[in-house]
C-alpha positions in Angstrom: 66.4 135.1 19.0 63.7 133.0 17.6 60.3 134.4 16.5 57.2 132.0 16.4 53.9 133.3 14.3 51.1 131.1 14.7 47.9 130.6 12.5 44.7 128.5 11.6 43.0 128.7 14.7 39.4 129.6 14.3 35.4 128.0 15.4 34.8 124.7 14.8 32.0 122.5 15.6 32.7 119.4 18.3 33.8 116.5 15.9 35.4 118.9 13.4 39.4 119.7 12.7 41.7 122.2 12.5 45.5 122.2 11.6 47.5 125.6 13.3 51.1 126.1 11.8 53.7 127.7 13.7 56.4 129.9 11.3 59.7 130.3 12.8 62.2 132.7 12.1 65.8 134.4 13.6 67.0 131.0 14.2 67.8 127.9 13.1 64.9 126.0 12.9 66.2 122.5 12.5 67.9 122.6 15.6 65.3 123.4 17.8 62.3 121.2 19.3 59.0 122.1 18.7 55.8 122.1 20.8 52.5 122.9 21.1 50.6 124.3 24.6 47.6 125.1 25.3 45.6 127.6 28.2 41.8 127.7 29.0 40.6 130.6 30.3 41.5 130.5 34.5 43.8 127.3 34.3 47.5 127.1 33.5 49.4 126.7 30.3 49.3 122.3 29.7 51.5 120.6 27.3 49.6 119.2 24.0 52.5 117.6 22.5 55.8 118.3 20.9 58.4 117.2 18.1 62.4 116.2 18.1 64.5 118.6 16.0 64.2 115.6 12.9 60.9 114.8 13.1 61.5 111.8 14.2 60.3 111.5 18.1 56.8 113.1 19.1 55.5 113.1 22.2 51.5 113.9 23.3 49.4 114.4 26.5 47.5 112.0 27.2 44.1 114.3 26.1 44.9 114.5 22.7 46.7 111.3 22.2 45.2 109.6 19.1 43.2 112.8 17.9 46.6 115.2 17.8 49.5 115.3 15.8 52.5 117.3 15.4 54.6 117.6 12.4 57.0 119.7 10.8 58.8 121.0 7.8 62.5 122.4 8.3 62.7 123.2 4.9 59.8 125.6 5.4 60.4 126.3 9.3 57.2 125.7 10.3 55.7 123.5 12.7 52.0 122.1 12.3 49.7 120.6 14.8 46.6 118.7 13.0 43.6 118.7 15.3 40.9 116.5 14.7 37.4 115.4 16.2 37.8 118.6 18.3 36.0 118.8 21.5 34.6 121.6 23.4 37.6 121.1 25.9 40.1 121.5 23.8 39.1 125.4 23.9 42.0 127.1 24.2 44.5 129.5 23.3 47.3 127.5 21.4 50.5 128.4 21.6 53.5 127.6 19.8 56.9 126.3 21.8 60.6 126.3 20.5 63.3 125.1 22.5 67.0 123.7 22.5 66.7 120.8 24.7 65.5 117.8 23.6 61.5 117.4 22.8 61.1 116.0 26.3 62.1 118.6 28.0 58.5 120.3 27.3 57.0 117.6 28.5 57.8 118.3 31.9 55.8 122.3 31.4 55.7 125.4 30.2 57.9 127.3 32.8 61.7 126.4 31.1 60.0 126.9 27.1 62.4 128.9 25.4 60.6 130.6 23.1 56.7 131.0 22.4 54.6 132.5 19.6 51.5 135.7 20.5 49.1 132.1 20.5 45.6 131.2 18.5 42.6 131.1 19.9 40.6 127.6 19.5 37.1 127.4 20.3 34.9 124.5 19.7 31.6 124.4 19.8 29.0 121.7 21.2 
């Protein structure tokens, strides 16, 4: 069983950055792919983007594409998504994603995630 704790969400003004981390533990981290999701109060749970096993395939929605990034550290097992020029639509809770399968998988949605962290609430401000 894999527990996900994630942290470094906060305000922020429109333009500004964030980075959330997600710490993993019960499993073995390096194994796993790891994602990022994100739900808005009234609308479903979207995909923000997620990372192969090795780091080295990464995949984002199109709404963050260019602003986004996911990395990670499996020495550390933690995950990290580095948010900048923020915009009041990326107000969220973000929520951290492990699973098995291969980092596309996520892509498709939430529903088959294996595992998620409690989530972190983003809020930008205009």
């Amino acid at each position: 069983q894999v527990q996900l704790v994630e942290s470094g969400g906060g305000l922020v003004q429109a333009g500004g950055s964030l980075r959330l981390s997600c710490a993993a533990s019960g499993g073995t981290f390096s194994t796993y792919s790891m994602g990022w999701f994100r739900q808005a109060p009234g609308k479903v749970r979207e995909f923000v983007g997620t990372i192969s096993a090795s780091g080295g395939v990464t995949y984002y929605a199109d709404s963050v594409k260019g602003r986004f990034t996911i990395s990670r550290d499996n020495a550390e097992n933690t995950a990290y998504l580095q948010m900048n020029s923020l915009k009041p639509e990326d107000t969220a809770v973000y929520y951290c994603a492990a699973d098995p399968r291969s980092p596309g998988a996520m892509r498709m949605g939430a529903a088959r995630v294996a595992y998620w962290g409690q989530g972190t609430q983003v809020t930008v401000s205009s």
